[in-house]
C-alpha positions in Angstrom: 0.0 0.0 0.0 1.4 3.5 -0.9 0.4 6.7 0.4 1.6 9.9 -1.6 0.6 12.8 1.1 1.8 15.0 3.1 3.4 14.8 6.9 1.2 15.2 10.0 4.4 15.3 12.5 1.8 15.0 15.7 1.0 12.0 13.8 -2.9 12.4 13.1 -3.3 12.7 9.9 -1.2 12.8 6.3 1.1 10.3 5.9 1.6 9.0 9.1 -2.2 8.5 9.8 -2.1 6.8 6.4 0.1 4.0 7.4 -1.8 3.3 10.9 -4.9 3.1 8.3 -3.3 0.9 6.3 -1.7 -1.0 9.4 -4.9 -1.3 11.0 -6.2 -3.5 8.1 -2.9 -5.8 7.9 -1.6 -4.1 4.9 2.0 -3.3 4.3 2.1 0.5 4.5 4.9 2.4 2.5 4.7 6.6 1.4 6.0 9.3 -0.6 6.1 12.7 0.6 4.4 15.7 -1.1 4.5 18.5 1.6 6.6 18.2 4.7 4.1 20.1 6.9 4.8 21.7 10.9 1.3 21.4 12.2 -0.3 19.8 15.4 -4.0 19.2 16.8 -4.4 23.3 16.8 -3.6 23.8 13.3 -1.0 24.2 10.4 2.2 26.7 10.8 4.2 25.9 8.2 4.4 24.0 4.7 7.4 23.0 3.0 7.4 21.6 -0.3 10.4 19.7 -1.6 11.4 20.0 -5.7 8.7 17.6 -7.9 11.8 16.0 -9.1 12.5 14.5 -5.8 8.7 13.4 -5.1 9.3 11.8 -8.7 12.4 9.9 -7.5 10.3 8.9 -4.2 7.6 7.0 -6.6 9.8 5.4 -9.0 12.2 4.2 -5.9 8.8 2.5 -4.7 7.7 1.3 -8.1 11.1 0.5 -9.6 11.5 -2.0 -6.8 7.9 -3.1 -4.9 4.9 -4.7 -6.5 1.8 -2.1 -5.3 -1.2 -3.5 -4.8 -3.0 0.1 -4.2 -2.6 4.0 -3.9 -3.9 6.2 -1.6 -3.1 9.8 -2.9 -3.9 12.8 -0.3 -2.8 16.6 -0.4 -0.9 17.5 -3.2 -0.8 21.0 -2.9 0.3 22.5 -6.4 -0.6 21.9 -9.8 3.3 20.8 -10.2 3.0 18.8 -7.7 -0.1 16.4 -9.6 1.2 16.7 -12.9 4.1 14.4 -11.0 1.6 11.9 -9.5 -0.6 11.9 -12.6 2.9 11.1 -15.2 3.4 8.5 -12.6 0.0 6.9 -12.7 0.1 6.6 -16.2 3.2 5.0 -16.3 2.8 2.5 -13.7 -1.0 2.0 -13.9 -1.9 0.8 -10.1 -4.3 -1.8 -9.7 -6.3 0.4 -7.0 -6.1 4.7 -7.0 -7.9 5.9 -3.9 -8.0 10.1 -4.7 -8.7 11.8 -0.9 -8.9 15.7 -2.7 -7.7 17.9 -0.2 -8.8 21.1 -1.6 -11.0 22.4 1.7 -9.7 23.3 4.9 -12.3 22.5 8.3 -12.3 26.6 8.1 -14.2 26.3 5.2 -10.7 28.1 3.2 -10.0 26.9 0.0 -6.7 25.7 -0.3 -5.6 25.7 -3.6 -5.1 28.0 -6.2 -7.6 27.9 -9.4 -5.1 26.2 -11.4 -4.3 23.1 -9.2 -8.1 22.7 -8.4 -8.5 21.9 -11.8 -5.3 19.6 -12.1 -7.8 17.5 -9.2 -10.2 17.7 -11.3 -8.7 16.1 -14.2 -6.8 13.4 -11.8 -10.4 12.1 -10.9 -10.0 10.3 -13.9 -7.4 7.7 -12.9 -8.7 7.3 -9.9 -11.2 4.4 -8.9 -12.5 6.2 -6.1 -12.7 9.5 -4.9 -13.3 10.4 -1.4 -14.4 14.1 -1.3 -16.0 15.9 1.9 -19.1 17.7 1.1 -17.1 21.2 0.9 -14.7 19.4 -1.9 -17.4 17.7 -3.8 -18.5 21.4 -4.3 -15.7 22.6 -5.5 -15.2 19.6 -7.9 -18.2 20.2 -9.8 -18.2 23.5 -9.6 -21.7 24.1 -7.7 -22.8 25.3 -3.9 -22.2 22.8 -0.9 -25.3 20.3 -0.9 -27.0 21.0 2.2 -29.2 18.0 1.9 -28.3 14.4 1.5 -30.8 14.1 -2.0 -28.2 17.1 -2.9 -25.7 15.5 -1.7 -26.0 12.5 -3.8 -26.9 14.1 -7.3 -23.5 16.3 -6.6 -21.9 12.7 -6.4 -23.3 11.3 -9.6 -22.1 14.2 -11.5 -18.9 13.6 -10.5 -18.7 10.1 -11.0 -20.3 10.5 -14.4 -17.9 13.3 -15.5 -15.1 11.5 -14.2 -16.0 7.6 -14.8 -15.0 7.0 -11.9 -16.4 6.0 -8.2 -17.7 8.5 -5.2 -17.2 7.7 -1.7 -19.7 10.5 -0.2 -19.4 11.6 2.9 -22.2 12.7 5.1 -20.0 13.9 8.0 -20.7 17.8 7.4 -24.5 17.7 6.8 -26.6 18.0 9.9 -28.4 15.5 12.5 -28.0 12.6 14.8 -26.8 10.7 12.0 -24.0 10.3 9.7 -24.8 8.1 6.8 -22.0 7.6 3.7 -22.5 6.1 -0.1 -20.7 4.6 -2.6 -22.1 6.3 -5.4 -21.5 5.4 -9.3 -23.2 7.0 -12.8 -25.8 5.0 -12.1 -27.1 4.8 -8.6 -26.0 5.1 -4.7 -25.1 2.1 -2.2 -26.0 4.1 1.8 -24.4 3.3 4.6 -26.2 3.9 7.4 -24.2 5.4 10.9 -25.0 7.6 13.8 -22.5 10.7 14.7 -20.4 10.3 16.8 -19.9 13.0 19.6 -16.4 14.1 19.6 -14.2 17.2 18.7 -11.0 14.5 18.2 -11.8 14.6 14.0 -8.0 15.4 13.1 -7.1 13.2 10.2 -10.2 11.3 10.1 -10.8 11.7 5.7 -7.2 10.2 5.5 -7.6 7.5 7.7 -11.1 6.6 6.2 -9.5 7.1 1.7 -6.5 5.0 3.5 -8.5 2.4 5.1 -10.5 1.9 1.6 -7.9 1.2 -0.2 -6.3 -1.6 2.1 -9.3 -3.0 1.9 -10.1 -2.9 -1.6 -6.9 -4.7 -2.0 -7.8 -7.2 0.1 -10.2 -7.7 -2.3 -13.2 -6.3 -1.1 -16.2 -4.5 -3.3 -16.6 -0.9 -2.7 -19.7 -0.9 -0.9 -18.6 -3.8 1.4 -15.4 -1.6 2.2 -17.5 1.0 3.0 -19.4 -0.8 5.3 -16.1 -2.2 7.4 -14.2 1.0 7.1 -17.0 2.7 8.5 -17.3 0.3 11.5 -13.9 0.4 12.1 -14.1 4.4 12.1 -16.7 4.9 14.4 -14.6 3.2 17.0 -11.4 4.7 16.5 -14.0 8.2 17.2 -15.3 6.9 20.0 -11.9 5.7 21.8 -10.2 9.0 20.1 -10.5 11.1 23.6 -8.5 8.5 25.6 -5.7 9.0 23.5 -4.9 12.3 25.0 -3.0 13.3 22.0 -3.1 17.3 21.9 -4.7 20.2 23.2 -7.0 20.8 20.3 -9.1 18.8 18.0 -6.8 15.3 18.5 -6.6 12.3 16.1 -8.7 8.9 16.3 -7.4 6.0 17.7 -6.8 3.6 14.5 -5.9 0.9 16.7 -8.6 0.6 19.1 -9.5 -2.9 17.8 -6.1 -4.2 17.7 -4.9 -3.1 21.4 -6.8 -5.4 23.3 -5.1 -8.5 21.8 -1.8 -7.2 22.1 0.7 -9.2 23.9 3.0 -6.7 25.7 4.8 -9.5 27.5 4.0 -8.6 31.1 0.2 -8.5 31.7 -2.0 -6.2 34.4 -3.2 -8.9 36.7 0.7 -10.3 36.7 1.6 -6.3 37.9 -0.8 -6.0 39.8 -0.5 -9.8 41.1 2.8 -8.7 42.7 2.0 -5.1 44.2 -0.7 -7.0 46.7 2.3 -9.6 47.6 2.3 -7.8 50.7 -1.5 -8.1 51.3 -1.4 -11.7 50.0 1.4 -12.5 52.4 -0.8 -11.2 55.6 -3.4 -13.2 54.2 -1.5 -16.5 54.7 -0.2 -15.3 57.9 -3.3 -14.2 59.4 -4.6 -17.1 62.0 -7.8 -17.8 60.3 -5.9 -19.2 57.5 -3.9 -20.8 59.4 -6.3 -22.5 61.8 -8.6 -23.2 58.8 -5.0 -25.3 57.1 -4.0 -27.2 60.3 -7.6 -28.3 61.2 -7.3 -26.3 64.6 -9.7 -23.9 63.7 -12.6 -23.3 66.1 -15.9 -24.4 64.9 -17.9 -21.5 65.8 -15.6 -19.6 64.4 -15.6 -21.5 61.2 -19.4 -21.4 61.3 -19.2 -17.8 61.8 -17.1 -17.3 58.1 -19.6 -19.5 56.6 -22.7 -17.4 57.7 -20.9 -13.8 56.5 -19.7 -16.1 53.1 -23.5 -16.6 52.6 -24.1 -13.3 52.5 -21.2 -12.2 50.8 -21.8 -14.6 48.2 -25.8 -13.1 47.6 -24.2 -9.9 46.8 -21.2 -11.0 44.7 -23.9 -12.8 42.6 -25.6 -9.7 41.8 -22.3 -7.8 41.1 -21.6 -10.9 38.3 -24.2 -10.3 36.6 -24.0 -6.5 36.4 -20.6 -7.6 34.5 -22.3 -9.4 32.7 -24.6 -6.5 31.8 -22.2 -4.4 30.8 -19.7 -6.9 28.9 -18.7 -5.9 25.0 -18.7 -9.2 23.7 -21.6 -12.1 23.8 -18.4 -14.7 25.2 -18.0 -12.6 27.8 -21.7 -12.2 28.7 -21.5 -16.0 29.1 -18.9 -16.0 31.3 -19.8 -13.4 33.9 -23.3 -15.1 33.9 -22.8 -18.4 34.3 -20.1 -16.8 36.9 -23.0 -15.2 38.9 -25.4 -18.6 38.6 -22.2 -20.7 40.1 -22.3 -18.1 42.3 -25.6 -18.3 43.4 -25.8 -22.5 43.4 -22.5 -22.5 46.2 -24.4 -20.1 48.1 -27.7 -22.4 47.8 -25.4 -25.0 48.9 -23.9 -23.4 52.1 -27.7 -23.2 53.1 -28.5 -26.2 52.6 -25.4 -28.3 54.3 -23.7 -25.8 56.5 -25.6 -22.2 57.3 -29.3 -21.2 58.8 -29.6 -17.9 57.5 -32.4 -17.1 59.7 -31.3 -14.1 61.5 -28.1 -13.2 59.7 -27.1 -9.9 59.3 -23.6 -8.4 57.2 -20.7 -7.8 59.7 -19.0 -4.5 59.3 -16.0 -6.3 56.8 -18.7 -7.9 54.7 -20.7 -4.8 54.2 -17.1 -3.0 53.3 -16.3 -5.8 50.6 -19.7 -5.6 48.8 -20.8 -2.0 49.2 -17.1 -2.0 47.2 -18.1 -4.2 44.5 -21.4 -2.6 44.4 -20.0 1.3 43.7 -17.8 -1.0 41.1 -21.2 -2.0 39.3 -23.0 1.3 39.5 -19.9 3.6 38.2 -20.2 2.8 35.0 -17.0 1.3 33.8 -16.7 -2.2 32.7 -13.2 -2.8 33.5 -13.2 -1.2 36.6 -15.9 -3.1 37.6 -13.9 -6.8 36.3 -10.6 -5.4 38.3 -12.5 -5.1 41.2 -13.6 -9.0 41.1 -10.8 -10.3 40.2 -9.1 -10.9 43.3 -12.0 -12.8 44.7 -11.5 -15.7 41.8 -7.6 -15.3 41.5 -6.6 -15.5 45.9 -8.9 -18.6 46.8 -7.7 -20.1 43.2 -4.3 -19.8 44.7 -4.5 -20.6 47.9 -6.5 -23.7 47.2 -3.1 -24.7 44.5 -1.1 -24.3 47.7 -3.7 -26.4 49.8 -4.1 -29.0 47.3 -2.7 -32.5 48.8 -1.3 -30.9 52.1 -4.3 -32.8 54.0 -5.8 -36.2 54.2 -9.6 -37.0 54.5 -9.6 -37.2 58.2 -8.7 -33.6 58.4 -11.4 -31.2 60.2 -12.3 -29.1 57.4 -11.4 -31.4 54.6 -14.3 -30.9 52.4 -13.5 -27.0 52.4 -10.1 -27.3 51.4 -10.9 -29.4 49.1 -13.2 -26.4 47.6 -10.9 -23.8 47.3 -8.6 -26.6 45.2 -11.3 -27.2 42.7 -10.1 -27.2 39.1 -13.1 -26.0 37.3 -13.2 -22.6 40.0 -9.2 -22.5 38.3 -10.6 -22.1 34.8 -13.1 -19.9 35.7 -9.9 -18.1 37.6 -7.8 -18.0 34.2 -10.9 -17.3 32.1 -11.3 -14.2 34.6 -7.8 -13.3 34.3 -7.7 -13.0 30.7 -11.0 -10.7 30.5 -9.2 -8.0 33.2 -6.0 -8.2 31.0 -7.7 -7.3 27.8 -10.0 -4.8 29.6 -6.9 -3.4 30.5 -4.9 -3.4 27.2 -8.3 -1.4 25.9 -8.2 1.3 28.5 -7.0 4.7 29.1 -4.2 5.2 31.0 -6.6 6.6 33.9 -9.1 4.0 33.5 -5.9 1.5 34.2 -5.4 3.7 37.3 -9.1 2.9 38.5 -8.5 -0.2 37.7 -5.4 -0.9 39.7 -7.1 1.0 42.9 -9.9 -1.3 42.6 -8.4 -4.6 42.5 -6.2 -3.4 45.0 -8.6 -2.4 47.0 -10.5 -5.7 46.6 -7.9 -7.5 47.7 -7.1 -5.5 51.6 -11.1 -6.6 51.5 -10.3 -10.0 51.0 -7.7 -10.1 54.0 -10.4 -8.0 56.0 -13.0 -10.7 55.6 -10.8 -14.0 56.4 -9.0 -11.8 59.6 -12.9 -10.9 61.1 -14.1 -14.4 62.4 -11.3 -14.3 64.9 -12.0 -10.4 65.7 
């Protein structure tokens, strides 16, 4: 894939939002610079344009050397400047010419002169699609802005007809809740349908989209089935484009919000934060409830005590599972959080039954602590807050119950218990747990990851709270 553009050095658009595009898609990006331009998230400062001969020696490096499946061409600037893209076209003939005109700036300023708005005009023509804004499509044939989307679309057709080619129309400047787009030919218009997204973090976003239509056109998709992934694909990086905190002004989108949650980094969040509790987990194993509860000396009514605030504790943990699964992005994960929450809910059926009368129970103070935790979790509004915070409930008793495992016979007091914690489908569940909070975690904002961390930590000076109370 080769971009021919100019530079966005904050990154957000040109060039180097080009090659995330293209990135983003799996394609191979490569580029050749037309403008080297000093701008940021506030706006352009300076533009430098380097000779035409040298942007000529930058496409036949690329050509003379690398098979190109597409072409994504973006600001050109001068009417020197396409003459050198268009001889290049005609001599190597891409398979794909994605045309992103950037003749309009978001100030509504034209900019370029009379002469190079017509050298666009002409390259139309060896382009397979063109991806104006509304503003551009004006100026390419030569009428008013379309304020309507029926406008809109005849404005498209002309252009496609006078320049057999292909219109990707955008509806991002008309107004309403919605933003639909069209692939439109001579002959009649494919809508996709898409709502607006609310954001001022738009920097880049027509280079990212003409970029990310040409990867996948060249991966072989139709025009209107490009559209329809691109478009998906774009609404996200708009939505995850304020957590980026790239900028003081209008930032860039994130083009690699779909990828960064299946990113291995090679040290995960629940193995960080794993190790900055080891201080909470070692008190844990100290404390003498544990203890008792591993040598068998434990005091019964002690023991029955724990079981009664477990009960309860185990209600409102059931309650907090399916919140996550509530608010869970994927349907896998749905599953998991509630079958999670009806586990939940069968142990604590079983505690009834063989070991607790609940008659008269009522929270002690560290119980009502843990889940009035869990529960502000549930109710804030943040789904991987709300998984960090119960975590450490599946990931300590699935360790301690590892340690436990064949340290006691059957003739040991509390036998059946510590046979419990050991139990190897509660360790799936564990690791299934684990690797939700991890991705959660690769997909959030640097202070989301800070929530996170407090609430897991958090969680788990509950957890030592809870297992040090029968014996206060």
């Amino acid at each position: 894939m080769l971009s021919i553009a100019g530079t966005d050095p904050t990154g957000g658009a040109g060039v180097q939002a080009d090659l995330k595009s293209i990135a983003a898609f799996g394609g191979y990006g490569m580029a050749a610079v037309t403008a080297l331009v000093a701008q940021n998230t506030r706006g352009v400062r300076e533009v430098h344009v380097p000779p035409t001969a040298f942007l000529a020696a930058q496409l036949r490096a690329v050509s003379d050397d690398v098979e190109i499946d597409a072409v994504k061409i973006g600001m050109l600037g001068s009417a020197e400047v396409v003459a050198t893209v268009d001889e290049w076209l005609a001599e190597v003939r891409p398979a794909i010419v994605v045309l992103d005109p950037v003749m309009v700036a978001t100030s509504g300023d034209r900019l370029l002169e009379p002469d190079a708005e017509e050298a666009v005009r002409a390259l139309c023509h060896r382009a397979d699609l063109v991806t104006p804004n509304l503003p551009e499509l004006a100026v390419l044939v030569a009428q008013p802005r379309a304020t309507t989307w029926h406008a809109a679309i005849a404005q498209a057709q002309l252009l496609a007809e006078t320049a057999r080619t292909t219109v990707l129309l955008k509806g991002g400047h008309l107004d309403g809740e919605q933003s639909p787009d069209a692939i439109v030919d001579a002959f009649c218009a494919h809508p996709v349908a898409g709502r607006r997204v609310d954001t001022r973090h738009t920097h880049g976003t027509g280079c990212s989209l003409s970029s990310a239509m040409a990867t996948l056109a060249a991966h072989g998709l139709s025009w209107p089935d490009a559209l329809t992934r691109a478009k998906r694909w774009l609404t996200g990086a708009l939505e995850h484009a304020e957590a980026l905190h790239v900028g003081r002004g209008n930032g860039p989108i994130d083009h690699l919000h779909e990828l960064r949650p299946h990113l291995d980094l090679g040290r995960s969040w629940s193995a960080e934060r794993w190790e900055a509790t080891a201080p909470t987990r070692a008190a844990v194993d100290a404390c003498a409830f544990v203890r008792g509860l591993a040598s068998g000396a434990l005091d019964r009514s002690a023991f029955a005590w724990y079981l009664g605030q477990d009960l309860l504790y185990l209600r409102e943990y059931a309650r907090v599972l399916a919140r996550a699964a509530a608010l869970a992005p994927t349907v896998e994960e749905q599953r998991f959080w509630a079958a999670a929450s009806v586990s939940c809910l069968a142990e604590e059926a079983e505690l009834h039954r063989s070991h607790v009368d609940p008659a008269g129970l009522e929270s002690a103070a560290s119980t009502l602590a843990y889940t009035d935790h869990l529960h502000a979790a549930s109710t804030a509004g943040s789904y991987a807050v709300l998984v960090a915070a119960i975590l450490p409930c599946f990931v300590l008793y699935t360790d301690i119950g590892a340690r436990w495992r064949g340290t006691f016979g059957p003739d040991h007091a509390y036998a059946d218990w510590l046979s419990a914690y050991g139990d190897e489908a509660f360790a799936a569940s564990s690791a299934e747990a684990t690797t939700i909070a991890d991705a959660a975690a690769r997909a959030a904002s640097p202070t989301v990851r800070t929530a996170m961390a407090a609430a897991y930590d958090r969680s788990m000076s509950l957890e030592l709270a809870f297992f040090e109370a029968p014996l206060r």
